[in-house]
LOTI-200852 format. One record per residue (C-alpha): residue number from 1; residue in three letters; z, x, y negated. Coordinates in steps of 0.001 Angstrom, whole numbers. Layout:
REM residues N
{NUM, 'ala', {Z, X, Y}};
...
//
This chain:
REM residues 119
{1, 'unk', {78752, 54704, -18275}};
{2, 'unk', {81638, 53052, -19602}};
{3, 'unk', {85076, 55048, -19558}};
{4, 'unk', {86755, 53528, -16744}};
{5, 'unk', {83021, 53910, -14867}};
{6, 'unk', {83180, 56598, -11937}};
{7, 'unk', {80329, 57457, -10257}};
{8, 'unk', {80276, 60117, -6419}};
{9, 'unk', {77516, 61074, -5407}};
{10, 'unk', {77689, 63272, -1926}};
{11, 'unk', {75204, 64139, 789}};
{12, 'unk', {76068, 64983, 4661}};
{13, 'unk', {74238, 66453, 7639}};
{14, 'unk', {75238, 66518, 11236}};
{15, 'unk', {78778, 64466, 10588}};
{16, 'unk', {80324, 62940, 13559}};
{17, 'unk', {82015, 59489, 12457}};
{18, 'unk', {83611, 56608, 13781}};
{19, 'unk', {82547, 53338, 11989}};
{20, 'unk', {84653, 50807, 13930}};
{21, 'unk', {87986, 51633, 16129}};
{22, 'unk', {86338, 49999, 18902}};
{23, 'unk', {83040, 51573, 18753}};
{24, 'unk', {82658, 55382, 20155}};
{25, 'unk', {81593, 57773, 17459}};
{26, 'unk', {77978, 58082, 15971}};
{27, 'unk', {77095, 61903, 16039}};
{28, 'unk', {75094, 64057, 14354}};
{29, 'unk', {74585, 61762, 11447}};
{30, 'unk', {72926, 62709, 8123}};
{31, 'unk', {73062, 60544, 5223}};
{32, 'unk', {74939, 60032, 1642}};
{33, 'unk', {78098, 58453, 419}};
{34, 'unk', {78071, 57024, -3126}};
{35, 'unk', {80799, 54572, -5202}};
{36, 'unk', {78516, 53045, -7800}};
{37, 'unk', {80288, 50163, -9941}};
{38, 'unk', {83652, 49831, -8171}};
{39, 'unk', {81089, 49897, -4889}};
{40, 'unk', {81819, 52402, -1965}};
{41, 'unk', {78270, 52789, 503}};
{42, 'unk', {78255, 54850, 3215}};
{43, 'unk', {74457, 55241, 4582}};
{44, 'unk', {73781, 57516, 7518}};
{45, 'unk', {70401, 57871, 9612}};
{46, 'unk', {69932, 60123, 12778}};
{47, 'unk', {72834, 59731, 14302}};
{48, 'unk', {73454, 59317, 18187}};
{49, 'unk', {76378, 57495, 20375}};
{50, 'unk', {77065, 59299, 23921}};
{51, 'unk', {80680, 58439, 24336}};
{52, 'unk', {81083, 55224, 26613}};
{53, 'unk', {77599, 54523, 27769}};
{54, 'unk', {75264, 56318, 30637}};
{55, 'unk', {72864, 57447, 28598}};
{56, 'unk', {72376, 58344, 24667}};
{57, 'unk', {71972, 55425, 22560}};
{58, 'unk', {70049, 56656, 19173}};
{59, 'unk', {71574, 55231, 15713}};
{60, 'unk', {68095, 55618, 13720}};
{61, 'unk', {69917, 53772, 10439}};
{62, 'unk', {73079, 52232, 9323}};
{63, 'unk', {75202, 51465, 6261}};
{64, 'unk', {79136, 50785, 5665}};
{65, 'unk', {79367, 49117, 2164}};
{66, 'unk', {82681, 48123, 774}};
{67, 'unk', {82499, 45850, -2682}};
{68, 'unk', {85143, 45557, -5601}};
{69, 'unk', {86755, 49007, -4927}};
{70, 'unk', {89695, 48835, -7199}};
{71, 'unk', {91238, 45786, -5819}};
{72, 'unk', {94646, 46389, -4450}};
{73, 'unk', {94561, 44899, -1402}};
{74, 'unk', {92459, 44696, 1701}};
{75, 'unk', {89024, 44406, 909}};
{76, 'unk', {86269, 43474, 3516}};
{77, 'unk', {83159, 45700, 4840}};
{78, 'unk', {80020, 45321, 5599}};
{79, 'unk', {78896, 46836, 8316}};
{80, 'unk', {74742, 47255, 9271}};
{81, 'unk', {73915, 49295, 12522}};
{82, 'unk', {70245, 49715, 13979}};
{83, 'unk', {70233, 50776, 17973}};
{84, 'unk', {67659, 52163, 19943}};
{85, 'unk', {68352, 52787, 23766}};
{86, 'unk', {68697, 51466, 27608}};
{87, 'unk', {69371, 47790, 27964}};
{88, 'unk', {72416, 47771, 29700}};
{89, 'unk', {73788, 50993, 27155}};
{90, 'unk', {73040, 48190, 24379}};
{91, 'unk', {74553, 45884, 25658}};
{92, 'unk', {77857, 47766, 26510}};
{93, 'unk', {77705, 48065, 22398}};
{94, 'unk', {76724, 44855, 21226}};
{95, 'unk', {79640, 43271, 23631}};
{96, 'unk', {82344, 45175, 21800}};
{97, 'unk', {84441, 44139, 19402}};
{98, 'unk', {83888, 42766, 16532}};
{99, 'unk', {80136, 41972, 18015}};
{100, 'unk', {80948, 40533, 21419}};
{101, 'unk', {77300, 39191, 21262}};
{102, 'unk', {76960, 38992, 25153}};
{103, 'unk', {79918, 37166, 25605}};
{104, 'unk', {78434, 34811, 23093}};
{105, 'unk', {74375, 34396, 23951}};
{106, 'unk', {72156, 35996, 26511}};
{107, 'unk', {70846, 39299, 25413}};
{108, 'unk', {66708, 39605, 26188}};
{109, 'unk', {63470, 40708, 24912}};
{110, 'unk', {63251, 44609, 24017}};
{111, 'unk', {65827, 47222, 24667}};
{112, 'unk', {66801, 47403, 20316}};
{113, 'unk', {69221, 45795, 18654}};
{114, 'unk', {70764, 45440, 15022}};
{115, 'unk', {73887, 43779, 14799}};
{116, 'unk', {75616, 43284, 11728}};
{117, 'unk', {79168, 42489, 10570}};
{118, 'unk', {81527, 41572, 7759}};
{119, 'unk', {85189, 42392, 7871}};
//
């Protein structure tokens, strides 16, 4: 490591968080946050979303990755989310914003979905 390299390593267990404004909270969430390389990744697995849908929509993996962590200014996010649940709980997700993937295609096929995003 060079000196101006810093390097966080952390692990979590049964964290409530909220990875979007417009998306209810993922609970119960285990996982680790690391900044690698001016790199910030957040990857959780476990987690659950019971806020805003009728029944429990499980969050078996995701991962919040932010690159080039010492620029000054706003820097975009990636954003991966696995979902396992009802149909219609799915697609009250996947229709919020920034997805709004019903709004823009017809949702079939099994009840899972994986949308992903970049801010």
């Amino acid at each position: 490591m060079g000196e101006d390299d810093v390097r966080l390593d952390l692990t979590f267990y049964d964290v409530d968080v909220a990875p979007l404004d417009t998306l209810p909270p993922i609970t119960g969430l285990d996982g680790t946050i690391t900044i690698d390389n001016e790199v910030l990744t957040v990857s959780g697995r476990n987690g659950r979303i019971v806020e805003g849908v009728a029944k429990p929509v499980d969050v078996p993996e995701g991962t919040f990755t932010i690159r080039q962590l010492a620029l000054r200014s706003i820097k975009p996010a990636d954003i991966s989310l696995k979902f396992a649940g009802e149909a219609q709980d799915l697609g009250t997700l996947i229709n919020r914003p920034p997805f709004r993937a019903l709004d823009k295609a017809q949702m079939s096929g099994e009840p899972s979905a994986a949308p992903e995003s970049s801010m």
